[in-house]
SEDO-465956 format. One record per residue (C-alpha): x, y, z. Coordinates in nm, 3 decimals, always signed. Layout:
<nodes>
[[X, Y, Z]]
...
</nodes>
This chain:
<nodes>
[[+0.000, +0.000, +0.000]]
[[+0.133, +0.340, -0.082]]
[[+0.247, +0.548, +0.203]]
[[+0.156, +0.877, +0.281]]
[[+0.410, +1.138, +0.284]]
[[+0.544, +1.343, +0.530]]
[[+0.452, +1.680, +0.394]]
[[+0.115, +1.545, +0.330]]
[[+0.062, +1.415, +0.703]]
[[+0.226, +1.578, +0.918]]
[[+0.364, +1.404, +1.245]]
[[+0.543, +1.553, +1.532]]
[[+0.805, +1.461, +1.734]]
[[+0.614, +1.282, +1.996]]
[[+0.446, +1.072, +1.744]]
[[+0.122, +1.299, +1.757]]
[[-0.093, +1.428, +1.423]]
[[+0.066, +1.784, +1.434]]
[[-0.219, +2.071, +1.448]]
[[-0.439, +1.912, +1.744]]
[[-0.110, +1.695, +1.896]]
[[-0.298, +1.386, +1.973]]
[[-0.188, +1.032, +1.901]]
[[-0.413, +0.751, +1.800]]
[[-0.431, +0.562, +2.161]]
[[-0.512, +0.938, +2.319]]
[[-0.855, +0.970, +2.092]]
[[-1.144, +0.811, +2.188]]
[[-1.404, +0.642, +1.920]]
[[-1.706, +0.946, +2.055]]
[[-1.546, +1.248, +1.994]]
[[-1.742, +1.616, +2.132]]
[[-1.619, +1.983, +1.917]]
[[-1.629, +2.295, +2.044]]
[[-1.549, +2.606, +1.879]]
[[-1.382, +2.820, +2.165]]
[[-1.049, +2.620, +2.324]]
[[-1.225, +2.756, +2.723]]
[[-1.494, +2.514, +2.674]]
[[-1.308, +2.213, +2.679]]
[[-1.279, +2.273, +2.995]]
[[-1.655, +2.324, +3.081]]
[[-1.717, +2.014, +2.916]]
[[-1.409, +1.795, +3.061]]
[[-1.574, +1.900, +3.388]]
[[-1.834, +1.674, +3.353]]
[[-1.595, +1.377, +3.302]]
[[-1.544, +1.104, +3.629]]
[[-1.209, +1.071, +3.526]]
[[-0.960, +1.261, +3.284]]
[[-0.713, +1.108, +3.106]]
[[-0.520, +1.341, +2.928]]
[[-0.502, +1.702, +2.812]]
[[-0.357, +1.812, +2.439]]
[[-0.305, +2.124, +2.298]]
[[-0.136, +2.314, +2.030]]
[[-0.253, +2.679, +1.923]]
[[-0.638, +2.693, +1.888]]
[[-0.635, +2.318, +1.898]]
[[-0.707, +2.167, +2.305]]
[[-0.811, +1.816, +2.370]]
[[-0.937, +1.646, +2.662]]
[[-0.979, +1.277, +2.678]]
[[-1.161, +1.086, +2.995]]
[[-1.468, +0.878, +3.088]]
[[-1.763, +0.917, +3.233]]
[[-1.832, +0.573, +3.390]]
[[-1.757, +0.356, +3.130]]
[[-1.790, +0.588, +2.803]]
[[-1.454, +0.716, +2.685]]
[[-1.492, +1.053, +2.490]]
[[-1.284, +1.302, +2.366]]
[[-1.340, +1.673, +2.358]]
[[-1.193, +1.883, +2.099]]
[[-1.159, +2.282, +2.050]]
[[-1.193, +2.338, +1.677]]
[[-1.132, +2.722, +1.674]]
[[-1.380, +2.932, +1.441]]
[[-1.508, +2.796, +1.027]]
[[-1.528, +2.563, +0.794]]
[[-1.114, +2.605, +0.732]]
[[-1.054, +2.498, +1.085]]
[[-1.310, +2.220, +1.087]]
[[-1.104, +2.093, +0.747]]
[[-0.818, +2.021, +1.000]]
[[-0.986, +1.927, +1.256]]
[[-1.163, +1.658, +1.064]]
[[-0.892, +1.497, +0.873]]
[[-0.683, +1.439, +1.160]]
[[-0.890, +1.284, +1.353]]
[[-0.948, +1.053, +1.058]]
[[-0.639, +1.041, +1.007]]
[[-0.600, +0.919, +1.398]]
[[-0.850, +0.648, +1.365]]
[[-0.759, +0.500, +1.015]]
[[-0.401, +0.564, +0.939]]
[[-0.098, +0.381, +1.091]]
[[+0.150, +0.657, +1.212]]
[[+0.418, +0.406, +1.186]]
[[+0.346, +0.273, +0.804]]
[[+0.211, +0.571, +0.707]]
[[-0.067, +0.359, +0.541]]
[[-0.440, +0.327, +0.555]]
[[-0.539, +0.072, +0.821]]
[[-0.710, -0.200, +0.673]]
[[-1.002, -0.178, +0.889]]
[[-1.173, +0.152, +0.903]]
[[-1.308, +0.290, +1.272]]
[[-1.634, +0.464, +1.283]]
[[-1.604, +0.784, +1.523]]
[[-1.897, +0.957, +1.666]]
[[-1.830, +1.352, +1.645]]
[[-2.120, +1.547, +1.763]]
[[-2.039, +1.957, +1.790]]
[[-2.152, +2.129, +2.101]]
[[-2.193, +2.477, +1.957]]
[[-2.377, +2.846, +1.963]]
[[-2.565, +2.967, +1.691]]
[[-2.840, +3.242, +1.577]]
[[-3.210, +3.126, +1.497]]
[[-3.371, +3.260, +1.169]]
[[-3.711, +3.136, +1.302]]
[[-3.921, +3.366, +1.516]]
[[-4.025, +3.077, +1.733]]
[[-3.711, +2.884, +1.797]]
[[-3.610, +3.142, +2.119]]
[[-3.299, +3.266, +2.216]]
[[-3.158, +2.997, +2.487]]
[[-3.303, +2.737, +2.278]]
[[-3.150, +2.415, +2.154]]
[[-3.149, +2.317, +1.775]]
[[-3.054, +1.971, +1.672]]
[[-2.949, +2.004, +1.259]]
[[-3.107, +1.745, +1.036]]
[[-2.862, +1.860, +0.752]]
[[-2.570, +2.156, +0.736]]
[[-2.630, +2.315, +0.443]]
[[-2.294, +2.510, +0.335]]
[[-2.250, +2.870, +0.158]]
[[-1.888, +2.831, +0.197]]
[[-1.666, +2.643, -0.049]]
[[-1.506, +2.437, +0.153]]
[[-1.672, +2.077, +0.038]]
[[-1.625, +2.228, -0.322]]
[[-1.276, +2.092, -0.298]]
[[-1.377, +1.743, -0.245]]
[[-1.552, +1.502, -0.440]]
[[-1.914, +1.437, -0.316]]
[[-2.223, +1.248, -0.385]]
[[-2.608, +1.331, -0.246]]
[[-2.885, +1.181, -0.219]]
[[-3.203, +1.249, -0.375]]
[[-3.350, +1.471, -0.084]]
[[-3.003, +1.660, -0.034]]
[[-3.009, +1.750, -0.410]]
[[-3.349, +1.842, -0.394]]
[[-3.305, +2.047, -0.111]]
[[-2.985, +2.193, -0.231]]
[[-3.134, +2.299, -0.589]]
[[-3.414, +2.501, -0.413]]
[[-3.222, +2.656, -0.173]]
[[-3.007, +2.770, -0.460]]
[[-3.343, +2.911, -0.663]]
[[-3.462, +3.030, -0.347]]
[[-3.146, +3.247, -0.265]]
[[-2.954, +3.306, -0.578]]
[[-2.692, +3.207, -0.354]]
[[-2.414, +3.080, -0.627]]
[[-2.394, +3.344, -0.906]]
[[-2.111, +3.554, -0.742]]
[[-1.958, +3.245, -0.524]]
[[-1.928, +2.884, -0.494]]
[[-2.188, +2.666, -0.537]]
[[-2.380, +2.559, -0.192]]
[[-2.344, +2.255, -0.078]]
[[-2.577, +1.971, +0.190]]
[[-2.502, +1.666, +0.405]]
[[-2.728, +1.487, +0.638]]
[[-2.691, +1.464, +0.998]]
[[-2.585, +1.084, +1.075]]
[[-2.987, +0.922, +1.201]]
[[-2.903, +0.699, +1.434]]
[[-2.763, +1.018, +1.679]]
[[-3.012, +1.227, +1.552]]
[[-3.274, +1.006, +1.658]]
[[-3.160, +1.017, +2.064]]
[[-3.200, +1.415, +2.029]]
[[-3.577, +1.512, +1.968]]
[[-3.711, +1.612, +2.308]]
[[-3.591, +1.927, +2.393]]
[[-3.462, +2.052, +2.076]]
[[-3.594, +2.211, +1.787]]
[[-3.496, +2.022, +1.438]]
[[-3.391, +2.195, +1.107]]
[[-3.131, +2.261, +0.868]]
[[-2.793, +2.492, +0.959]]
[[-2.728, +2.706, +0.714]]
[[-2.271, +2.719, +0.749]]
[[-2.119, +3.066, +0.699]]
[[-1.790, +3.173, +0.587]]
[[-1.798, +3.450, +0.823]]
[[-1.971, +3.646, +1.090]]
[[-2.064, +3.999, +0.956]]
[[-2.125, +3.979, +0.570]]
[[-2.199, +3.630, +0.492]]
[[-2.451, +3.641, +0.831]]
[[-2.640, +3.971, +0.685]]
[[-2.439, +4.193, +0.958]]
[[-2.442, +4.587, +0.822]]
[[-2.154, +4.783, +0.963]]
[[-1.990, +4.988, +0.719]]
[[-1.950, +4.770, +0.436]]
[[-2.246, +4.719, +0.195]]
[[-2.377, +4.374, +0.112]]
[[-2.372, +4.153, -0.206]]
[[-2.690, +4.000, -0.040]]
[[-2.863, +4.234, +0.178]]
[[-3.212, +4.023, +0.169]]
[[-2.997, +3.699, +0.288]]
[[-3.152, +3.689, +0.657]]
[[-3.551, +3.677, +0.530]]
[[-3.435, +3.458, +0.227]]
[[-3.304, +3.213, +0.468]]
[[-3.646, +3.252, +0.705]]
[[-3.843, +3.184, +0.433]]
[[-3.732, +2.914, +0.290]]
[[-3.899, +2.575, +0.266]]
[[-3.874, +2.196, +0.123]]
[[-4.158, +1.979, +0.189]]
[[-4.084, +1.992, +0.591]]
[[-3.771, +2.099, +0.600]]
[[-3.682, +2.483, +0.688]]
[[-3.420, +2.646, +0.762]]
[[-3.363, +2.655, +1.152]]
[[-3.020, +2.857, +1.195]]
[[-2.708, +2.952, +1.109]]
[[-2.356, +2.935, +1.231]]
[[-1.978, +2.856, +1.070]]
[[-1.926, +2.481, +1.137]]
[[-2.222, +2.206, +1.081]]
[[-2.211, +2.180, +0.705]]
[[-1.837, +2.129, +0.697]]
[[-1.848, +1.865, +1.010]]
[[-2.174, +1.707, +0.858]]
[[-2.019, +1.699, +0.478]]
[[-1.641, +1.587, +0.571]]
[[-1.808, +1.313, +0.866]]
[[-2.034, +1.139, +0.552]]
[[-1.764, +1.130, +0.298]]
[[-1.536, +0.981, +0.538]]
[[-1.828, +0.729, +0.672]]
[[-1.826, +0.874, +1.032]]
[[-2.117, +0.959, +1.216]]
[[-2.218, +1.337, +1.262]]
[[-2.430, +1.566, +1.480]]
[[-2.437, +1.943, +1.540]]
[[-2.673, +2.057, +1.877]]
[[-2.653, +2.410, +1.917]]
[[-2.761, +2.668, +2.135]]
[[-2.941, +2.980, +2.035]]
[[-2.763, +3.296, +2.186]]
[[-2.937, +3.528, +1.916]]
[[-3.264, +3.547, +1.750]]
[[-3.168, +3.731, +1.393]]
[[-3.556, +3.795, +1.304]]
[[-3.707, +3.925, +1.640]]
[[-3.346, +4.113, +1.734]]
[[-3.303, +3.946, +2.043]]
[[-2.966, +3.808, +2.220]]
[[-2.905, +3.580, +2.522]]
[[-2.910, +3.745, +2.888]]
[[-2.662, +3.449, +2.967]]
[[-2.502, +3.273, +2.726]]
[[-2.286, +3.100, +2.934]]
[[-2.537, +2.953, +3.189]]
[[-2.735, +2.800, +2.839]]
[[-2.425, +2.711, +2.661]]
[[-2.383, +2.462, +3.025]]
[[-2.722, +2.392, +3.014]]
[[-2.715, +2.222, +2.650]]
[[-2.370, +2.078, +2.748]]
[[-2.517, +1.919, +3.032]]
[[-2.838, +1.803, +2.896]]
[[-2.659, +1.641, +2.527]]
[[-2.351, +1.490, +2.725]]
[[-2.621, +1.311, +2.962]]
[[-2.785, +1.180, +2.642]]
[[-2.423, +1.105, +2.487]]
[[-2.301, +0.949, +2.772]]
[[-2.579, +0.649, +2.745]]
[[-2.542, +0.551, +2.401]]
</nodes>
């Protein structure tokens, strides 16, 4: 088998993956992502036991059990360019030999759910809210650099949400993947479900008017009004569709639960962001935990 080379993965001098300096054994198979490196912390806290802590720049890891469940938490930092790291090396973690520098033969299956904040573009999913995403639909270009296949719905959806929008005529193409069902199907009570629309950015690509004019001022009540059959458009944020698009074509299992800190069509932002950010960490990690 042909190896991989060592500008192409790149391994440091302790034998870890280099950007989130982790070795295979110190990954577990359930794997939790967080955008901001603090709450690795605020989830670790909940662990019975912690086995290790990794970190290089943006990048911390905390490994550990609670009872019997090994999971690993990971800081991603902010977009779809740091989720592009962050998801090929822990693939790389679970399915390539770091002494060979080969694909295993057997492929692991890792559970990677993000634990993340995110603004509602539905006037009845409230700040403080949790939203569990069904797909991540993507109006970045990151998956445009991989070769992907979708299913009928996703296509569907895709092509409407592409008439709907316009969305494509000055930028890359948008792109869909499907939350992984069998997590999906543990987090219904308690959360809203709909698709997460992934940004490239904060201001501009979110419909944010500071100074700078926008190529799509009407993108907010474009992405409020959209429907497919059922399926709406729930929120939007700068991970899920990257997370949800890199997990299918690399057969792992994906889920985004995020909590609302802003509601985009009635103006409104969390009083406490940090006591619901806990609260959904608490709540999901309870589910997590048990299955």
């Amino acid at each position: 088998m042909k190896k991989i080379a060592e500008s192409e993965l790149i391994i440091n001098s302790r034998g870890a993956v280099y950007h989130l300096n982790v070795r295979p054994e110190e990954l577990a198979d359930t794997i939790i992502t967080v955008g901001d490196p603090s709450r690795v912390g605020e989830v670790s806290k909940y662990f019975d036991k912690i086995e290790g802590k990794y970190e290089h720049r943006e990048f911390n890891t905390h490994t550990g059990l609670i009872g019997n469940k090994r999971i690993s938490v990971v800081s991603t930092g902010i977009g779809p360019d740091n989720i592009d790291i962050v998801l090929n090396e822990l693939d790389a973690l679970a399915n390539i030999n770091f002494e060979t520098r080969t694909i295993n033969s057997e492929l692991r299956r890792l559970k990677i759910v993000r634990f993340g904040t995110s603004g509602s573009l539905q006037a009845e999913i409230p700040v403080d809210s949790f939203v569990a995403s069904t797909h991540g639909l993507g109006i970045d270009n990151l998956l445009n650099f991989y070769r992907q296949e979708n299913n009928d719905e996703e296509m569907a959806i895709q092509q409407a949400f592409i008439q709907h929008t316009k969305i494509g005529t000055h930028n890359s193409t948008p792109y869909i993947a499907s939350a992984a069902p069998s997590l999906q199907k543990h987090f219904v009570e308690g959360y809203h479900q709909g698709i997460t629309v992934t940004c490239p950015g904060f201001y501009g690509p979110q419909g944010r008017v500071l100074r700078l004019g926008l190529q799509y001022p009407e993108l907010v009540d474009q992405l409020t009004t959209f429907r497919y059959g059922n399926h709406r458009i729930s929120n939007f944020e700068m991970e899920t569709s990257a997370i949800y698009g890199l997990g299918k074509l690399m057969n792992h299992y994906c889920l985004s639960l995020n909590v609302i800190v802003a509601n985009r069509v009635q103006k409104t932002f969390s009083k406490d962001g940090g006591k619901a950010v806990d609260s959904l960490i608490a709540k999901s990690l309870g589910i997590l935990a048990s299955i």
